[in-house]
VMD Tcl script that builds the backbone (N, CA, C; Angstrom):
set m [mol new atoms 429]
animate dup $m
set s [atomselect $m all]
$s set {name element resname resid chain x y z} {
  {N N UNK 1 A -57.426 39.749 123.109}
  {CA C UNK 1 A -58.380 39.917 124.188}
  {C C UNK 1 A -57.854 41.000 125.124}
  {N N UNK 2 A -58.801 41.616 125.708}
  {CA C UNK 2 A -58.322 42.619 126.549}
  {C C UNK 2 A -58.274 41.975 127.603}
  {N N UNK 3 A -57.230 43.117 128.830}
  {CA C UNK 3 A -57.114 42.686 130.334}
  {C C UNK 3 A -58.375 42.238 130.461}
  {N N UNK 4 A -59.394 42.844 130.818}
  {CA C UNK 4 A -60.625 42.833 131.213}
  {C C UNK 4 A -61.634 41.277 130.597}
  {N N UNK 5 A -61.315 41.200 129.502}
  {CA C UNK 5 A -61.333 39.747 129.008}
  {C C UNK 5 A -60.764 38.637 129.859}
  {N N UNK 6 A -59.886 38.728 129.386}
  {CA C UNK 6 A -58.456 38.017 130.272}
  {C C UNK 6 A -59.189 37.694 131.459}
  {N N UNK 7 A -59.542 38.967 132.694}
  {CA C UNK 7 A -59.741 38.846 133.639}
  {C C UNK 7 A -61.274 37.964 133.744}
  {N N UNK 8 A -62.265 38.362 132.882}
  {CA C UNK 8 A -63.749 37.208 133.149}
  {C C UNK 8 A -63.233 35.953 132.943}
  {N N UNK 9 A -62.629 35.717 131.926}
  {CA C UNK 9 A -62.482 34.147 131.351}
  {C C UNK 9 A -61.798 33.696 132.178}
  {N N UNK 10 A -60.784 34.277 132.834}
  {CA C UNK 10 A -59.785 33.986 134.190}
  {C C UNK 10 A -60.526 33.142 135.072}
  {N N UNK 11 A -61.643 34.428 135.645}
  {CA C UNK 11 A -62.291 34.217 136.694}
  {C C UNK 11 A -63.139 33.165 136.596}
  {N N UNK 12 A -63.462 33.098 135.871}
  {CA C UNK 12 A -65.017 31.591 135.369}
  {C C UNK 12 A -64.270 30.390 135.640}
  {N N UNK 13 A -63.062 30.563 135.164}
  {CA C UNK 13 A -62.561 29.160 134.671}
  {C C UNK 13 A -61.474 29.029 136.312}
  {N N UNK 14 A -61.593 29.774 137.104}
  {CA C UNK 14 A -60.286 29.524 138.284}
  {C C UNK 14 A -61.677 29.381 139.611}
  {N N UNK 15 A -62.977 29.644 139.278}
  {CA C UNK 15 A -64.231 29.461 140.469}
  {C C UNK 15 A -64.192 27.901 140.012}
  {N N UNK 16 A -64.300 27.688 138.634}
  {CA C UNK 16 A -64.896 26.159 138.171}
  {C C UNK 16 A -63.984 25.558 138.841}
  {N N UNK 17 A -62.804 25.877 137.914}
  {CA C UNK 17 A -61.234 24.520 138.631}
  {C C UNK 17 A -61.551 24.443 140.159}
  {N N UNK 18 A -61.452 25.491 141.091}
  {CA C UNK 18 A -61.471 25.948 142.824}
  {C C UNK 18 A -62.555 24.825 142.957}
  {N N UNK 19 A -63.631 24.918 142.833}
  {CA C UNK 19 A -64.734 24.598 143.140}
  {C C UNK 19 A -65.015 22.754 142.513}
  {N N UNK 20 A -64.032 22.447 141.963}
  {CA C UNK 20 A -63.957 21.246 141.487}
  {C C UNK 20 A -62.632 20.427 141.782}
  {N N UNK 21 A -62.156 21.072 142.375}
  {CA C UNK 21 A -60.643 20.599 142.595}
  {C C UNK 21 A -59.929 20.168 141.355}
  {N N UNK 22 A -59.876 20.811 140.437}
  {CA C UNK 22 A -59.891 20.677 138.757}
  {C C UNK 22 A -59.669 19.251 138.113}
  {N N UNK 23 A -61.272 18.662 138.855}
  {CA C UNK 23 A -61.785 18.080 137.929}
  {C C UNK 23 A -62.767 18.240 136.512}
  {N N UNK 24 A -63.025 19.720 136.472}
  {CA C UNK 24 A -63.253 20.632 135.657}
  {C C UNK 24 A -62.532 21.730 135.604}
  {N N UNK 25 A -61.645 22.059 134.103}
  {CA C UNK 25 A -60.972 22.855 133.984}
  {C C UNK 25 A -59.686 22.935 134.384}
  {N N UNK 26 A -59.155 21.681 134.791}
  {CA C UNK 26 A -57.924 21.100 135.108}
  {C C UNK 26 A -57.291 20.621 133.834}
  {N N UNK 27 A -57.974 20.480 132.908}
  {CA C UNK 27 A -56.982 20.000 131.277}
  {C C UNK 27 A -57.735 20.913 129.783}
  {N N UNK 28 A -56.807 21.217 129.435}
  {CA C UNK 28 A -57.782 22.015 128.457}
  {C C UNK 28 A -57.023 21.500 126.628}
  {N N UNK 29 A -57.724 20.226 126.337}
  {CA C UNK 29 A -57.000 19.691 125.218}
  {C C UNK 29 A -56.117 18.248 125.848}
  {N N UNK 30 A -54.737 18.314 125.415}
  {CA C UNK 30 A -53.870 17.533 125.950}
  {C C UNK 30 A -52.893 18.296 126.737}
  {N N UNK 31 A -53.397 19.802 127.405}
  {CA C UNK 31 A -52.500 20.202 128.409}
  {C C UNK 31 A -53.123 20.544 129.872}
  {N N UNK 32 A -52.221 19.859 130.931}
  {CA C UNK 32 A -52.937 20.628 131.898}
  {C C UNK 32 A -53.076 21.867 132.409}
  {N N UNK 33 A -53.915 21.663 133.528}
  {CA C UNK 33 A -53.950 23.427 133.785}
  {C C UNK 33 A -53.267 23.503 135.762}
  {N N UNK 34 A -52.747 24.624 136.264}
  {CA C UNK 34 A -52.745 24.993 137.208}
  {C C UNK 34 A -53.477 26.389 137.875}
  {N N UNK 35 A -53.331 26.297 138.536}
  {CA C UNK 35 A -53.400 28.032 139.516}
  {C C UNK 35 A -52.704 28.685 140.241}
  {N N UNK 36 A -52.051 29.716 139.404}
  {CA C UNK 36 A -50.986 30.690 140.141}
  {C C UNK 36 A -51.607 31.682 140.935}
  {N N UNK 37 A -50.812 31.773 141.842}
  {CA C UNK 37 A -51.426 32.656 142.582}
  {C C UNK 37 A -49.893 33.379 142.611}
  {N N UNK 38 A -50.267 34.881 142.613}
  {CA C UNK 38 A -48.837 35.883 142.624}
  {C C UNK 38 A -49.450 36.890 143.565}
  {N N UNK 39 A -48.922 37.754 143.930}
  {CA C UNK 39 A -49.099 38.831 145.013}
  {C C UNK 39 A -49.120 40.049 143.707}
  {N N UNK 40 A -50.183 40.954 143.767}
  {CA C UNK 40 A -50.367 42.030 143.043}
  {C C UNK 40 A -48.940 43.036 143.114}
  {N N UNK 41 A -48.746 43.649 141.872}
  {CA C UNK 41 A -47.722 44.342 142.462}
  {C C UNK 41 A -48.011 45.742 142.608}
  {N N UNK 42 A -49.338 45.890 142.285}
  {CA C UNK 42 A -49.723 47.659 142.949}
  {C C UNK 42 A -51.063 47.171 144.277}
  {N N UNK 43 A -51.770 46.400 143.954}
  {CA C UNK 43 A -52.846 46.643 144.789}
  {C C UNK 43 A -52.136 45.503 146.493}
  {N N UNK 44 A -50.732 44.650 146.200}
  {CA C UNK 44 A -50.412 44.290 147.096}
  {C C UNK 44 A -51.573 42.537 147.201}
  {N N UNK 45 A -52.797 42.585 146.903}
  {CA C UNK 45 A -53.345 41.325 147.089}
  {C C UNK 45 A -53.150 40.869 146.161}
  {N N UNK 46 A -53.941 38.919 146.465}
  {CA C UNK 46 A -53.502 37.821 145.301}
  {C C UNK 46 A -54.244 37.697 144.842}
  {N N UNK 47 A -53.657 37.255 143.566}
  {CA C UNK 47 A -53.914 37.527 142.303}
  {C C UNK 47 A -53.485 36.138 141.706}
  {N N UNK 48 A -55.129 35.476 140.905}
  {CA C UNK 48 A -55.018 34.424 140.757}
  {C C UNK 48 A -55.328 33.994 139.281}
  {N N UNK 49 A -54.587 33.192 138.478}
  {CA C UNK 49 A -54.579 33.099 137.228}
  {C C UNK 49 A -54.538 31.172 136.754}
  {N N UNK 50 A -55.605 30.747 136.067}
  {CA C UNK 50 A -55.242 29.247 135.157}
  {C C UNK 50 A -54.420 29.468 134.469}
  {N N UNK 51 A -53.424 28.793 134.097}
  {CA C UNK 51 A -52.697 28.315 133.317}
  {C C UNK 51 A -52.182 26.785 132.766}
  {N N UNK 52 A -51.722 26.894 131.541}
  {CA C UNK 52 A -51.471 25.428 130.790}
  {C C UNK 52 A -49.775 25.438 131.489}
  {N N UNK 53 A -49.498 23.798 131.777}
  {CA C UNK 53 A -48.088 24.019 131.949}
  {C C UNK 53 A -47.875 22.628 131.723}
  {N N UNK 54 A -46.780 22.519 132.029}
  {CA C UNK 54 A -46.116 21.271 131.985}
  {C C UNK 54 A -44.565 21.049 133.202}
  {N N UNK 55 A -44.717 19.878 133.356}
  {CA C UNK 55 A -43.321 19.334 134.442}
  {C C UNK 55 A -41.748 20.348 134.199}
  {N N UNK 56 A -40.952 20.353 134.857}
  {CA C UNK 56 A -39.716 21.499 134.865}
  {C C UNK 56 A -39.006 20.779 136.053}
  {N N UNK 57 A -38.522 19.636 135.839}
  {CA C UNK 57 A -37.852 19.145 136.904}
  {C C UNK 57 A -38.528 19.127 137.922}
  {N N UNK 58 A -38.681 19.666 139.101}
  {CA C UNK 58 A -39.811 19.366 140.354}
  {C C UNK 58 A -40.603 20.032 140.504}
  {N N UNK 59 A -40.405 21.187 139.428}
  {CA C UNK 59 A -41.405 22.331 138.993}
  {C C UNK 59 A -42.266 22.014 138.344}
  {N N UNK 60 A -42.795 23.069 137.625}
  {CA C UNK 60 A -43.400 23.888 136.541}
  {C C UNK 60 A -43.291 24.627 135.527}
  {N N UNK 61 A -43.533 24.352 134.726}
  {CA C UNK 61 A -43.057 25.717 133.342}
  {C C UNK 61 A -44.331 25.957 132.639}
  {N N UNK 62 A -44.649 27.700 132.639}
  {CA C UNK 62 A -45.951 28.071 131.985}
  {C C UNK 62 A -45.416 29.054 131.145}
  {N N UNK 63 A -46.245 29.327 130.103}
  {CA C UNK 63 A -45.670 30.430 129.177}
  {C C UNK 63 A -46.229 31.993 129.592}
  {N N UNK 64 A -45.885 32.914 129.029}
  {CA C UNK 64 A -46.393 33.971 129.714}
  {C C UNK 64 A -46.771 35.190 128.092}
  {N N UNK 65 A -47.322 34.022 127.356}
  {CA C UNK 65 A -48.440 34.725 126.311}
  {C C UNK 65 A -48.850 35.638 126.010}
  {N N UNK 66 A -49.875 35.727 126.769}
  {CA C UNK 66 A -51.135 37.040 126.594}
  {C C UNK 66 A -51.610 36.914 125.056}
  {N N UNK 67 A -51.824 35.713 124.660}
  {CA C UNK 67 A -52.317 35.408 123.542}
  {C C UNK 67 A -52.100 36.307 122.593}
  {N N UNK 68 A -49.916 35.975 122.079}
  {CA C UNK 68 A -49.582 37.331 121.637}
  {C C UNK 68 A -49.712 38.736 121.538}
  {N N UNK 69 A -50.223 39.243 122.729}
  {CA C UNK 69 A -50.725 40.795 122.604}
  {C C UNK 69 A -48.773 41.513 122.938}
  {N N UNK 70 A -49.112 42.321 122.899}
  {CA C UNK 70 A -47.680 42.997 122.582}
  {C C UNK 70 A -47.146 43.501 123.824}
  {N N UNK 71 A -47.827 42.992 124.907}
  {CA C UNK 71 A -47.504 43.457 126.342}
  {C C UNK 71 A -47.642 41.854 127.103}
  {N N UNK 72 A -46.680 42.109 127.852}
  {CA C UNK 72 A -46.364 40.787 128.802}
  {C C UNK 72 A -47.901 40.727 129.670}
  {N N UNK 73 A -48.183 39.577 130.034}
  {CA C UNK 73 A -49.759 39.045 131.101}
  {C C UNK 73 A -49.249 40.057 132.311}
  {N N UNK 74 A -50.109 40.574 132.988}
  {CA C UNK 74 A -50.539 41.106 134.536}
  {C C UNK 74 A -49.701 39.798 135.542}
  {N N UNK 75 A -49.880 38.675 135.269}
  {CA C UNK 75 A -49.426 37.912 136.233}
  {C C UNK 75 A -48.212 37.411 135.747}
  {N N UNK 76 A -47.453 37.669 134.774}
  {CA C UNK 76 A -45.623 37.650 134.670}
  {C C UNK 76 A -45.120 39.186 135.464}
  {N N UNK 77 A -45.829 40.231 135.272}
  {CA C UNK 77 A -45.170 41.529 135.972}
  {C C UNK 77 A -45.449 41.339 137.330}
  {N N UNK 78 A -46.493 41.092 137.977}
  {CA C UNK 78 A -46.709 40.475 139.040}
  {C C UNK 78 A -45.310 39.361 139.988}
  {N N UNK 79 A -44.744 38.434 139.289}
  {CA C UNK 79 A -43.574 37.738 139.640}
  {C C UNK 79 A -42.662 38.354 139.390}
  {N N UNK 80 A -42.962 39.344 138.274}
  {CA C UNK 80 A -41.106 40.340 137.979}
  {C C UNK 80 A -40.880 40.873 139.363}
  {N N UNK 81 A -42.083 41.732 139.726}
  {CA C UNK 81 A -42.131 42.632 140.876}
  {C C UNK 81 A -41.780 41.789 142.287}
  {N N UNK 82 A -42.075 39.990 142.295}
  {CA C UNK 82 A -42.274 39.439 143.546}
  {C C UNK 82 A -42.329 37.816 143.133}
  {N N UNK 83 A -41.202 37.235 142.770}
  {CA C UNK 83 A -41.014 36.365 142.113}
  {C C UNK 83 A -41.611 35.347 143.310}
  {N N UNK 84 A -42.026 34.885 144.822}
  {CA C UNK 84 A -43.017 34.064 145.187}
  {C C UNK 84 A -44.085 34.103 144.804}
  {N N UNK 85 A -44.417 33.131 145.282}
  {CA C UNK 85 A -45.737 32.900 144.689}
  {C C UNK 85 A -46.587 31.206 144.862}
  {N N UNK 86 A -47.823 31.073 144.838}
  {CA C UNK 86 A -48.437 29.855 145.049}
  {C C UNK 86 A -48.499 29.120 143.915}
  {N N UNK 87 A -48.689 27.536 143.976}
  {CA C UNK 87 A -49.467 26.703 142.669}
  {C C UNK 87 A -50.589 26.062 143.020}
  {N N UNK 88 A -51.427 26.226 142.727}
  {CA C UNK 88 A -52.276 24.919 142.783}
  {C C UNK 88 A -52.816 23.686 141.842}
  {N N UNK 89 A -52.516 22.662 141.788}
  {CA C UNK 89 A -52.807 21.456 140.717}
  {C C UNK 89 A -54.154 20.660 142.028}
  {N N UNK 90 A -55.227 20.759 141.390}
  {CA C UNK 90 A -55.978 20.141 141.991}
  {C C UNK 90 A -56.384 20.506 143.266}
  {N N UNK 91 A -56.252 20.019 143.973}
  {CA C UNK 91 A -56.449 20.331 145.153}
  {C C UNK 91 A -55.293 20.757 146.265}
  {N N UNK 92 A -54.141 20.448 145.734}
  {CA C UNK 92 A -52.450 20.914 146.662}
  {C C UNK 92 A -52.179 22.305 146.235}
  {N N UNK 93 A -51.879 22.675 147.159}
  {CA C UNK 93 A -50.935 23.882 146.714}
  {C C UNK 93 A -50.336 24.148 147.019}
  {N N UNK 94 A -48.663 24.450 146.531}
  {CA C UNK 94 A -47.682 24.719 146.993}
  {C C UNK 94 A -46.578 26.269 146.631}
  {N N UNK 95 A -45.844 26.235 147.858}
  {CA C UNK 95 A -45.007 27.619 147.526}
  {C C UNK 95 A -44.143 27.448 146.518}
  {N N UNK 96 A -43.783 28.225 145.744}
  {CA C UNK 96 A -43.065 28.303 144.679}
  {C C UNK 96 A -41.983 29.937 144.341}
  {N N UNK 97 A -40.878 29.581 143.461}
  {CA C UNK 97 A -40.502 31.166 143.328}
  {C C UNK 97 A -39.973 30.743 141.754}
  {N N UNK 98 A -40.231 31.980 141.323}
  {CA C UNK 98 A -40.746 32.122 139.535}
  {C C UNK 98 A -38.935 32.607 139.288}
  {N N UNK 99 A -39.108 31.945 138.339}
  {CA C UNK 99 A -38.107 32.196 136.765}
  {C C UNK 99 A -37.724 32.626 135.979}
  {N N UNK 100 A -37.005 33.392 135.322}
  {CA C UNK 100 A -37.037 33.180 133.657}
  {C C UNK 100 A -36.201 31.943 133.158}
  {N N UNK 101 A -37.025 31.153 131.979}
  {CA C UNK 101 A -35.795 30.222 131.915}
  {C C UNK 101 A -35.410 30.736 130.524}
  {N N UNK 102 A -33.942 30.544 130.339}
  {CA C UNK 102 A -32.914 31.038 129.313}
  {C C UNK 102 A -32.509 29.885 128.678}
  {N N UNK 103 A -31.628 29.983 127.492}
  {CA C UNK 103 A -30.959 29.474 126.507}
  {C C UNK 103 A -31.933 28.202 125.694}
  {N N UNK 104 A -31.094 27.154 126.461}
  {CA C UNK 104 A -32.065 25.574 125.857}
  {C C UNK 104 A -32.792 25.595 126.897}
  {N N UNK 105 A -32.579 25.282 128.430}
  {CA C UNK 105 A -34.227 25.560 129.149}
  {C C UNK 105 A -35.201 25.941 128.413}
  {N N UNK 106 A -35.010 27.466 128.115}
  {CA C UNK 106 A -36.374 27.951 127.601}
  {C C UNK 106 A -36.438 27.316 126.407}
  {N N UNK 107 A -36.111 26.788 125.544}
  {CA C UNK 107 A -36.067 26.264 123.967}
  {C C UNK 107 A -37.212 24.916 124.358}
  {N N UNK 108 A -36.333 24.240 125.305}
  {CA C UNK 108 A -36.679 22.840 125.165}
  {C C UNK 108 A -38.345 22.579 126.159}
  {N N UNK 109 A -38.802 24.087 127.319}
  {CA C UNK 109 A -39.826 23.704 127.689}
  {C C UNK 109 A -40.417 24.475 126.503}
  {N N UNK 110 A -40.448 25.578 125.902}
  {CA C UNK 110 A -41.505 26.373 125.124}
  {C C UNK 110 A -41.599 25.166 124.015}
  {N N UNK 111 A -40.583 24.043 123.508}
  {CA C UNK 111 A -41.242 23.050 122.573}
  {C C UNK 111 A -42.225 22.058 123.115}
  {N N UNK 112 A -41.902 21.511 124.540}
  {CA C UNK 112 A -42.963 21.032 125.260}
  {C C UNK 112 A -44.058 21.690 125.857}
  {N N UNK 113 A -44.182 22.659 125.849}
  {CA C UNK 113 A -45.717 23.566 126.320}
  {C C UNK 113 A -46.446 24.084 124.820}
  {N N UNK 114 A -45.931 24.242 123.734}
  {CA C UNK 114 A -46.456 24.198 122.426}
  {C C UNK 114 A -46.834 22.616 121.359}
  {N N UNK 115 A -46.025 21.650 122.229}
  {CA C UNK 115 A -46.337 20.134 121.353}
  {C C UNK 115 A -47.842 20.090 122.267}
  {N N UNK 116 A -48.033 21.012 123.539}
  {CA C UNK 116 A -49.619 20.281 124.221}
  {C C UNK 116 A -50.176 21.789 123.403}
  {N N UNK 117 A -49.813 22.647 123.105}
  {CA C UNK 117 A -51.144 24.001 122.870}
  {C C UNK 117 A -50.469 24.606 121.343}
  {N N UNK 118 A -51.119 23.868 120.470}
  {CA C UNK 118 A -50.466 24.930 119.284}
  {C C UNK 118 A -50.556 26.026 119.363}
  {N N UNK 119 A -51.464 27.054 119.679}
  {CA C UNK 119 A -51.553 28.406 120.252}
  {C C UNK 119 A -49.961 29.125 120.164}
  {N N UNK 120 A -49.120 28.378 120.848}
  {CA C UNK 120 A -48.236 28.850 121.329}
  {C C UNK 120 A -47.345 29.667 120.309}
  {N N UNK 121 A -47.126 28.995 119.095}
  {CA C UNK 121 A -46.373 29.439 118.442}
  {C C UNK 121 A -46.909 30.343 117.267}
  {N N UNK 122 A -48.482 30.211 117.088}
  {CA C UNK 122 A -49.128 31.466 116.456}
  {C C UNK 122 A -49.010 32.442 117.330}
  {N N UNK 123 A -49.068 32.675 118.636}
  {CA C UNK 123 A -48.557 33.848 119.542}
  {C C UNK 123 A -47.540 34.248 119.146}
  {N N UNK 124 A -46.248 33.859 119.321}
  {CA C UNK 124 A -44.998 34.043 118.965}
  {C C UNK 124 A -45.226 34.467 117.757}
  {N N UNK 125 A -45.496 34.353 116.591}
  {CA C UNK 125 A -45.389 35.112 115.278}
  {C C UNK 125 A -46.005 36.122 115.482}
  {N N UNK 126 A -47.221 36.515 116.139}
  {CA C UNK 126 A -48.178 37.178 116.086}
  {C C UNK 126 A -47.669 38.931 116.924}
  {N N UNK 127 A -46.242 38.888 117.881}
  {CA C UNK 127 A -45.713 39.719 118.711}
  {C C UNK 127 A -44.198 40.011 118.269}
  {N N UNK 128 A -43.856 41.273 118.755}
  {CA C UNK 128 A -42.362 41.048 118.488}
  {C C UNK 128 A -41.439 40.218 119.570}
  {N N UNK 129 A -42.735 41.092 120.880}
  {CA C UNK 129 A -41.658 40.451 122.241}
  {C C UNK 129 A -41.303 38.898 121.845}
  {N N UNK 130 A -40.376 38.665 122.993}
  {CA C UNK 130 A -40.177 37.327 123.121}
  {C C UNK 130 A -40.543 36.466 124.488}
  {N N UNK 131 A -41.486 35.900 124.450}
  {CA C UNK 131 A -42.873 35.312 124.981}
  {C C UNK 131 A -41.636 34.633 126.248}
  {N N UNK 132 A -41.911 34.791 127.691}
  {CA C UNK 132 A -41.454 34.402 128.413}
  {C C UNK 132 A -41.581 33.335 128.711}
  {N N UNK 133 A -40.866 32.253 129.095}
  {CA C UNK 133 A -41.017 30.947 130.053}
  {C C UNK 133 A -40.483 30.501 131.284}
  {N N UNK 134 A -41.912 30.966 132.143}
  {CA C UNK 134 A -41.710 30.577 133.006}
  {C C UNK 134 A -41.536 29.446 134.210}
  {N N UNK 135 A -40.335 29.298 134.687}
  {CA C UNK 135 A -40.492 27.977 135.965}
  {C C UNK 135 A -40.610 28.807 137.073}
  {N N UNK 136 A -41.613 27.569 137.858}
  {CA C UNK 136 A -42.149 27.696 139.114}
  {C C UNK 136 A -41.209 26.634 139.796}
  {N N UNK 137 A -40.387 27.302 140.620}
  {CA C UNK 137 A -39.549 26.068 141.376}
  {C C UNK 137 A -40.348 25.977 142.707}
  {N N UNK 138 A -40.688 25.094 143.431}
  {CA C UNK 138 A -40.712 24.670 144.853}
  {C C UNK 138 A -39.940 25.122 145.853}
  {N N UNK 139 A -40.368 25.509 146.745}
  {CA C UNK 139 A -39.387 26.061 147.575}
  {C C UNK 139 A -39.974 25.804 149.121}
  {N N UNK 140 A -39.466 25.176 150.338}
  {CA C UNK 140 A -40.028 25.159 151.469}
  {C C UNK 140 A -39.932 25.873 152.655}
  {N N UNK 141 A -40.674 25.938 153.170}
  {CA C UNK 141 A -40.611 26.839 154.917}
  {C C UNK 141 A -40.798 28.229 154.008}
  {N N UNK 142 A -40.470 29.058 154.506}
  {CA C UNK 142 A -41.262 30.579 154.284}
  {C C UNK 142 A -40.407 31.203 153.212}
  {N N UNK 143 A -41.350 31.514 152.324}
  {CA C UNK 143 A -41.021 32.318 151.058}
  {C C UNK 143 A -41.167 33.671 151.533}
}
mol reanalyze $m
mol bondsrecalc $m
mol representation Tube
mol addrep $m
């Protein structure tokens, strides 16, 4: 799918979740979904993306896909550039600052974010890169 893809299906599905407090579009299968919000890293505004994730200690861990395309998602370069950033699950949202997780971290969430989305690992064959995983840690008072 192209950016531009990416970006409608984004958008449909982050008005529905918003607008439902994701009671629509809050689970997609047996995984849930959140809303990142990252700070653009050229245009400077936020920049808001669904994603499937799963628990990371008091975090979060989402993969950073792009439904194997051979270039990392807009919203992982986005945290490279400015690793704060928002979550939203439902109706909360909280500050957060982004990750890479390494060694078994990354082993042991990319097996738990692929046991909820088989997707995951036809991506991974499908690219050379090596598909990032990201945690969203919590963080309080001013990011």
């Amino acid at each position: 799918m192209s950016n531009l893809g990416f970006r409608i299906v984004g958008g449909i599905h982050r008005g529905v979740y918003r607008l439902t407090g994701g009671k629509v579009g809050g689970k997609i299968g047996k995984a849930s979904v959140l809303l990142l919000t990252a700070t653009g890293r050229k245009s400077g505004k936020p920049r808001t993306q669904p994603l499937l994730y799963t628990r990371a200690r008091d975090g979060y861990a989402v993969i950073a896909s792009k439904g194997g395309a051979a270039q990392h998602p807009l919203w992982y370069l986005n945290l490279q550039a400015n690793p704060r950033a928002e979550v939203t699950i439902g109706r909360e949202t909280r500050l957060v600052r982004a990750r890479d997780a390494q060694g078994e971290e990354r082993e042991r969430l990319w097996r738990a974010l692929a046991d909820l989305h088989s997707g995951y690992d036809k991506y991974a064959q499908k690219t050379s890169r090596r598909i990032p995983v990201v945690v969203l840690e919590p963080v309080t008072g001013e990011i």
